[in-house]
C-alpha positions in Angstrom: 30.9 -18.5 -3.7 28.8 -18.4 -6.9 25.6 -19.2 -6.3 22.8 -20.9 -8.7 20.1 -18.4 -10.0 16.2 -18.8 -11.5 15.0 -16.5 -14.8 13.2 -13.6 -14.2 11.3 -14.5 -17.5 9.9 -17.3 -15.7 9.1 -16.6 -12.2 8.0 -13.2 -11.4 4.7 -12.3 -9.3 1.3 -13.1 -9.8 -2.0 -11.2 -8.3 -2.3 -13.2 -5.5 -6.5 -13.4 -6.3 -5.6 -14.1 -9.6 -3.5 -17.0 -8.6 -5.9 -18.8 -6.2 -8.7 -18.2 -8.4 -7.1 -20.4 -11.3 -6.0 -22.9 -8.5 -9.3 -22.7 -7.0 -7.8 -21.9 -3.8 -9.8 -19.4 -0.9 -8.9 -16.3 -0.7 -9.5 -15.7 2.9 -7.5 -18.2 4.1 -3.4 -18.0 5.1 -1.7 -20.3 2.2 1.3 -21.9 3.5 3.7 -23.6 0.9 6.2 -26.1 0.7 7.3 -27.7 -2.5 10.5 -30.1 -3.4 11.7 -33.4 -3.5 9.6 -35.6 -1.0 12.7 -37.1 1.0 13.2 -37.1 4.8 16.3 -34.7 4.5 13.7 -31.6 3.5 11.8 -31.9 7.3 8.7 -31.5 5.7 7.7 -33.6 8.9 9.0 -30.0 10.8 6.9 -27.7 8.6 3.6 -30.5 9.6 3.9 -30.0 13.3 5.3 -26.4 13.2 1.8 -25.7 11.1 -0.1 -27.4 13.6 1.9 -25.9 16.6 0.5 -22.1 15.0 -2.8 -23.4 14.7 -2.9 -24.3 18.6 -1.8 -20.8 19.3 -4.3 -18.8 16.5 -7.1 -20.4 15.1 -7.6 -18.7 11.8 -8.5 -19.9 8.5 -5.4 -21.6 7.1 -4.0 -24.2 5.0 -0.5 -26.1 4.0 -0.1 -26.9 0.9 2.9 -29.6 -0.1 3.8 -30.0 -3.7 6.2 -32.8 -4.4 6.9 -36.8 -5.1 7.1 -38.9 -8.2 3.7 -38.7 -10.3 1.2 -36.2 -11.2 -0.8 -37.6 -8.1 -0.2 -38.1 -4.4 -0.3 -41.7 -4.4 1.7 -42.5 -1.0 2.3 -46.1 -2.9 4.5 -44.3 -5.4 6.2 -41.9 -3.4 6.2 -43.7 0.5 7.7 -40.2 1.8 4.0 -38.9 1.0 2.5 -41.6 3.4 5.1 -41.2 6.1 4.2 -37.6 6.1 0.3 -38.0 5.8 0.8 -39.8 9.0 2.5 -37.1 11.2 -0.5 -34.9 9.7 -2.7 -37.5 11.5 -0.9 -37.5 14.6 -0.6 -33.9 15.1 -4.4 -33.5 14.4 -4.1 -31.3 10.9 -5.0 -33.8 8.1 -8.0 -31.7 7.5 -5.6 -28.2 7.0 -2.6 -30.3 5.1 -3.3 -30.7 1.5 -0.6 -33.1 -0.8 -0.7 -31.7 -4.7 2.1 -34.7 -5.8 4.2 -33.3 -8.5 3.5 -29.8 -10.2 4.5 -29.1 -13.7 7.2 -26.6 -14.3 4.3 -24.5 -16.0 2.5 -24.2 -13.0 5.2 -23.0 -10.6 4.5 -19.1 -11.1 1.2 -19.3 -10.2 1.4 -21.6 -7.2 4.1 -19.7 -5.6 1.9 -16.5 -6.1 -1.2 -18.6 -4.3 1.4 -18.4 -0.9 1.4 -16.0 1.9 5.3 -18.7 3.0 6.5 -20.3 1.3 8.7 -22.9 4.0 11.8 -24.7 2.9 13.1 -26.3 6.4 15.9 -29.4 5.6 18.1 -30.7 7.7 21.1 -30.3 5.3 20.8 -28.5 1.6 23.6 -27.9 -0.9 22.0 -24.9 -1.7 18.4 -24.6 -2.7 16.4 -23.1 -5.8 13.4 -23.3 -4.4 13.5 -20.4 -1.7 14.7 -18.4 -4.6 11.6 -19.4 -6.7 9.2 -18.2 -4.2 10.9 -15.1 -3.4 11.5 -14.4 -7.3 7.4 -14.5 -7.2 6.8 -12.3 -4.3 6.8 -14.7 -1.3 9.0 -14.7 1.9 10.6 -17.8 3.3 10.7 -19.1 6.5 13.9 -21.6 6.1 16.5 -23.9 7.5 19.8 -21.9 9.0 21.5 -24.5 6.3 23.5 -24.6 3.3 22.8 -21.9 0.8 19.6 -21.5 2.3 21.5 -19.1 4.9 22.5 -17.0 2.1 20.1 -16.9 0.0 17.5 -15.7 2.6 18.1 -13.1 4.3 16.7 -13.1 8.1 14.1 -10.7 9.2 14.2 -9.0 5.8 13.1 -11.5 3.2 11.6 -13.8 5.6 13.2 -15.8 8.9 15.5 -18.7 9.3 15.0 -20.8 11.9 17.3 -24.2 13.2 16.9 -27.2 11.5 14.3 -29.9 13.0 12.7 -27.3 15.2 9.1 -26.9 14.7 8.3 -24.4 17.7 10.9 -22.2 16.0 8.6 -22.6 12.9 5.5 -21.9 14.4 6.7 -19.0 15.9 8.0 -17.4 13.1 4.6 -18.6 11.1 2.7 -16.3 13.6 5.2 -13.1 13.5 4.7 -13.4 9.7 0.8 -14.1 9.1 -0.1 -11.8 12.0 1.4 -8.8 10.5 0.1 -8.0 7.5 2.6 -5.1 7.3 5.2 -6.7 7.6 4.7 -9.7 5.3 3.8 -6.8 2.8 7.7 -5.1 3.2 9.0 -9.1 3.0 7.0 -9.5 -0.5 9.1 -6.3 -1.9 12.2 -7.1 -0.7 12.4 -10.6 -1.8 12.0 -9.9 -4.9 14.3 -7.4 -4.8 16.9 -9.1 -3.5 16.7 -11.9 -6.2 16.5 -9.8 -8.9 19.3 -7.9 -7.6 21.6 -11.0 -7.0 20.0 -13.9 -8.6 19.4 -14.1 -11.9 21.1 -16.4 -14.5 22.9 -13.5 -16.0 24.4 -12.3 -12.8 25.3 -15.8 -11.9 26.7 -15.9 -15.1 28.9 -12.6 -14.9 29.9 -14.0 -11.9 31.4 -17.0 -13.2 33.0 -14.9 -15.8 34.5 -12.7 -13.5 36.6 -15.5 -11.8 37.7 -16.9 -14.6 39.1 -13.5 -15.9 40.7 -12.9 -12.5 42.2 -16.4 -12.9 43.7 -15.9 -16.3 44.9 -12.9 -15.8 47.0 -14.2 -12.5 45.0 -12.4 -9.9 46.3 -14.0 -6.7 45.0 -13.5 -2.7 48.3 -14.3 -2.3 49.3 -11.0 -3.9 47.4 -9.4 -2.0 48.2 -7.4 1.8 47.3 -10.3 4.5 46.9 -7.9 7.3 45.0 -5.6 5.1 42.9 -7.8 3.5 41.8 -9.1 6.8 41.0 -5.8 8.0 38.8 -4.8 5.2 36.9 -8.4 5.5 36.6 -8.0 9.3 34.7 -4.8 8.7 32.3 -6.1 5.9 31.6 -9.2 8.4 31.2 -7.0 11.4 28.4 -5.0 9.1 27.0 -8.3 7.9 26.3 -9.2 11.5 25.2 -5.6 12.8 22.7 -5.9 9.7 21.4 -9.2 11.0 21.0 -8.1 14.4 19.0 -5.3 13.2 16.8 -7.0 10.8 15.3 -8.8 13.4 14.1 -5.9 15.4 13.9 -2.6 13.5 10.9 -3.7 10.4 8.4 -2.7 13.2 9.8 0.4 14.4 10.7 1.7 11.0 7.1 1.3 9.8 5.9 2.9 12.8 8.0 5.8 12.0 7.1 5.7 8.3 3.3 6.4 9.6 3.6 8.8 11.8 6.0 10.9 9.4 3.6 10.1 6.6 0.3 11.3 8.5 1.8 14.3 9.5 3.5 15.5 6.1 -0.3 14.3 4.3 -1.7 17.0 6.8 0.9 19.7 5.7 2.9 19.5 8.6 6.7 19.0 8.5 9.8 17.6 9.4 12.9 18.6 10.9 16.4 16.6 11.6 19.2 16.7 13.7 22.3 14.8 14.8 25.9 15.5 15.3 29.2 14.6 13.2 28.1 11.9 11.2 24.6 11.5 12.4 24.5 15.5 11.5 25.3 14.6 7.9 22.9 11.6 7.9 20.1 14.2 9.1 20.3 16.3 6.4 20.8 13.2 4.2 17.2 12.3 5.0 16.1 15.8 4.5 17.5 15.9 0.5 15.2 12.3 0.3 12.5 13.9 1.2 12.4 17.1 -0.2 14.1 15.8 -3.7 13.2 12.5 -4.2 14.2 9.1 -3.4 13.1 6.6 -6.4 10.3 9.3 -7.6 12.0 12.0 -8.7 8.4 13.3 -10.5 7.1 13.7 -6.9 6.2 16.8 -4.9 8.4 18.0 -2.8 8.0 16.6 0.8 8.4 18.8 3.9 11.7 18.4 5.8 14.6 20.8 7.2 18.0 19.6 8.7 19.1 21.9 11.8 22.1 21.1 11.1 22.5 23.2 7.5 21.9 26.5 8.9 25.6 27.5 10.1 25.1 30.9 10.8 22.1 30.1 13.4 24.2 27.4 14.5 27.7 29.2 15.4 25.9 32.3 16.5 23.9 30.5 19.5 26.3 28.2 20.1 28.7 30.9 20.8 26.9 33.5 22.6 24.5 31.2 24.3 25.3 27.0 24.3 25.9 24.5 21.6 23.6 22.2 24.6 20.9 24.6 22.9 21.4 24.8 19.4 19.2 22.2 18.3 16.3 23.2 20.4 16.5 27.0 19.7 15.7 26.0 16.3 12.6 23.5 17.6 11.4 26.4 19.7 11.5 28.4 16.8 10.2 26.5 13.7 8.3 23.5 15.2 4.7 24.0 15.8 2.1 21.0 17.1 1.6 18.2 14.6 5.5 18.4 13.1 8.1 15.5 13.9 11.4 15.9 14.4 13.7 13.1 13.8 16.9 12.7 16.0 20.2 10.8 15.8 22.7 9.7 17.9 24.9 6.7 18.0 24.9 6.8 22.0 21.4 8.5 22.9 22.8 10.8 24.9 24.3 13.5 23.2 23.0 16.4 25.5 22.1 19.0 22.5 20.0 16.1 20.6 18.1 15.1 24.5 17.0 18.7 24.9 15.8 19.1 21.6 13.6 15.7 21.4 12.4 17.5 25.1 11.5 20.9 23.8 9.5 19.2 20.6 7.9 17.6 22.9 6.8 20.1 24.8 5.6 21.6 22.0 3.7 19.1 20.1 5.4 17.4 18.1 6.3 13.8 17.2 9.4 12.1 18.4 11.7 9.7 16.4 15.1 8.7 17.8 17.8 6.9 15.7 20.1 5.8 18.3 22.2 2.4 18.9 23.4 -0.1 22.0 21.0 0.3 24.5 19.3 3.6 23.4 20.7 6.0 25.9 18.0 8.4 27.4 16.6 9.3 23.9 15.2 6.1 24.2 12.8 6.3 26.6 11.5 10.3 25.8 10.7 9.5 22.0 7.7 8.6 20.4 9.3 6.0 18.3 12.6 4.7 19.4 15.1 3.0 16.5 17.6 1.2 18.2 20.1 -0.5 16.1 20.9 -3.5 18.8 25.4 -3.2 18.4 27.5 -1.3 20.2 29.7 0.2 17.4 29.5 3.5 16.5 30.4 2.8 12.7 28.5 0.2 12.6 25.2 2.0 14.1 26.3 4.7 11.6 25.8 2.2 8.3 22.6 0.8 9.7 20.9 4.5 10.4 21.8 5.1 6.8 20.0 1.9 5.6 16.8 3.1 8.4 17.4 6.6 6.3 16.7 4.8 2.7 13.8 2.6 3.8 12.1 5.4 5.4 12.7 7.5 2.8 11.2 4.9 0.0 7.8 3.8 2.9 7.1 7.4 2.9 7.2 8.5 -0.7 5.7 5.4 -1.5 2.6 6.1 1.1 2.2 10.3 0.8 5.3 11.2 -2.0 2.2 11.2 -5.0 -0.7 10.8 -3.4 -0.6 13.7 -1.3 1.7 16.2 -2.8 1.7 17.7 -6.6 4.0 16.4 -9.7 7.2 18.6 -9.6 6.1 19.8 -13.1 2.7 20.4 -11.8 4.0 22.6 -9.0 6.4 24.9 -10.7 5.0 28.2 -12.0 4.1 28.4 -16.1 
């Protein structure tokens, strides 16, 4: 599939204060925006009593905004869509919070998008749809239809939330996960414009088309390729896709959680230390290069962090003339001190070295953070922040710890990496 795209040129974000101030819009209220063709396919109708279904549960200052139909003005004569849907504001008892624009001009797009704290996009059946990419190329999530290219082009829990088609409750639900966390809605902005950069634009939509036809002329067949193989290697990407998914949905708020306390601590000098076993051992001292190199800011101080896994001789020595159950925790005992955090992984929870370290930190002061998958295991319940990716896979749980590493890793330089350590330059001796 080769999707359509939007140009970066055009549609990129605008100060949000900025934007409502040229479209005389307040700036303590929640924006809500839909925009598109005014047919009875979009469910604007859904987004109308979805709004109105949020209100019922929090009244706060809000208003939804729907930009569409066939003049400059919303004249419900013109475009009868626009009177049909005036109505069902009526009805659901939000005419006063539900504001038509009629048509905007292309001109105007940038800034309007950049008025929106959603942008909602909720048909019953869509093609594909430019308009979710629009909003998200100018810094806004989407809340949209499980439809069409809509499904692909938004990605759920990370960009925004999808939500079944004709389901206004889903909507309303989703409005208050989104408005009600600021934080949240702040990590959404980033990463939708990220993604779309990263695989939207014209020019990649473009390589892309050139790519097939290269692989066409040059004979490339799937038929030349390995069946069983082939099917292997796309099981395993799909069973990613859907262990990403899964973990979308429930990880943004235990990940910033962790970000903080990990923050907090290394802004008051304090440190961090990391361990796990096999491949959890090397994603432990993977997070500890992030932090003490550098992971987008390489002009950055160094940040505290030690893997208890690196030191071999420590680790072989008390592993063989005491316990390997201890070899974790011997280091704790001996290099944590009240204040620190230590970080632990484990696919299962229960590995008994990672358990008894997470129990002597405690003990000693410091914060808790378990990376574990399925149900948790007992780490679960003793840390301060548990990360559970929600599959029972042990690869899979693997690949999404190393995404948790890299967003941790770019939420804490980007909240203590500069402001509360020196430039590398600035550190190193003349």
């Amino acid at each position: 599939m080769i999707p359509a795209g939007f140009d970066p040129a055009e549609l990129y974000p605008v100060r949000r204060d900025a934007a409502r101030t040229r479209l005389k819009i307040p700036h303590d209220e929640r924006i809500l925006l839909q925009l598109g063709r005014m047919v009875p396919r979009k469910g604007v109708d859904d987004v109308i009593r979805g709004f109105a279904t949020f209100l019922e549960h929090r009244d706060v200052p809000a208003r939804l905004l729907i930009a569409g139909g066939d003049g400059p003005e919303p004249d419900p004569e013109r475009t009868p869509e626009i009177g049909r849907l005036q109505g069902v504001a009526a009805e659901a008892g939000v005419s006063e919070r539900v504001h038509f624009l009629g048509c905007v001009a292309r001109k105007e797009l940038r800034t309007l998008y950049s008025a929106a704290d959603v942008f909602l996009s909720t048909p019953w059946y869509e093609p594909f749809g430019i308009t979710p990419l629009e909003a998200m190329a100018c810094g806004v999530p989407v809340i949209g239809s499980s439809v069409g290219g809509i499904k692909f082009s938004v990605r759920d829990g990370e960009t925004g939330y999808l939500v079944p088609p004709k389901d206004p409750e889903a909507i309303a639900n989703r409005l208050e996960r989104l408005l009600m966390n600021p934080r949240v809605l702040t990590l959404f902005r980033s990463r939708a414009v990220r993604r779309v950069n990263d695989m939207f634009t014209w020019r990649h939509v473009a390589d892309q088309v050139a790519s097939l036809y290269e692989r066409v002329l040059s004979g490339e067949r799937l038929d030349q390729m390995v069946r069983g193989d082939y099917s292997a290697v796309e099981a395993s990407f799909d069973e990613l896709a859907e262990a990403l998914s899964a973990s979308a949905r429930v990880l943004p708020e235990a990940l910033l959680s962790a970000a903080d306390v990990i923050t907090e601590a290394l802004s008051s000098g304090q440190k961090v230390l990391v361990c796990g076993n096999g491949g959890s051992a090397a994603e432990a001292q993977h997070l500890a290069a992030e932090l003490v190199g550098g992971f987008r800011n390489h002009d950055r101080g160094p940040l505290a962090a030690v893997s208890l896994n690196s030191d071999t001789a420590v680790l072989t020595a008390w592993a063989n003339d005491a316990s390997f159950d201890d070899i974790f925790a011997r280091q704790v005992l001996a290099l944590g001190r009240p204040g620190d955090v230590l970080v632990a992984l484990s696919t299962s929870g229960t590995s008994v070295n990672v358990v008894r370290a997470v129990r002597s930190a405690a003990a000693c002061g410091l914060h808790t953070i378990a990376m574990v998958g399925g149900g948790g295991g007992s780490l679960a319940g003793l840390v301060d922040v548990p990360i559970i990716v929600p599959v029972a896979d042990t690869a899979r749980i693997q690949e999404v710890h190393m995404l948790a590493i890299h967003v941790l890793s770019e939420l804490v330089e980007e909240r203590a990496g500069t402001s509360a350590m020196p430039a590398v330059s600035e550190a190193r001796p003349a």
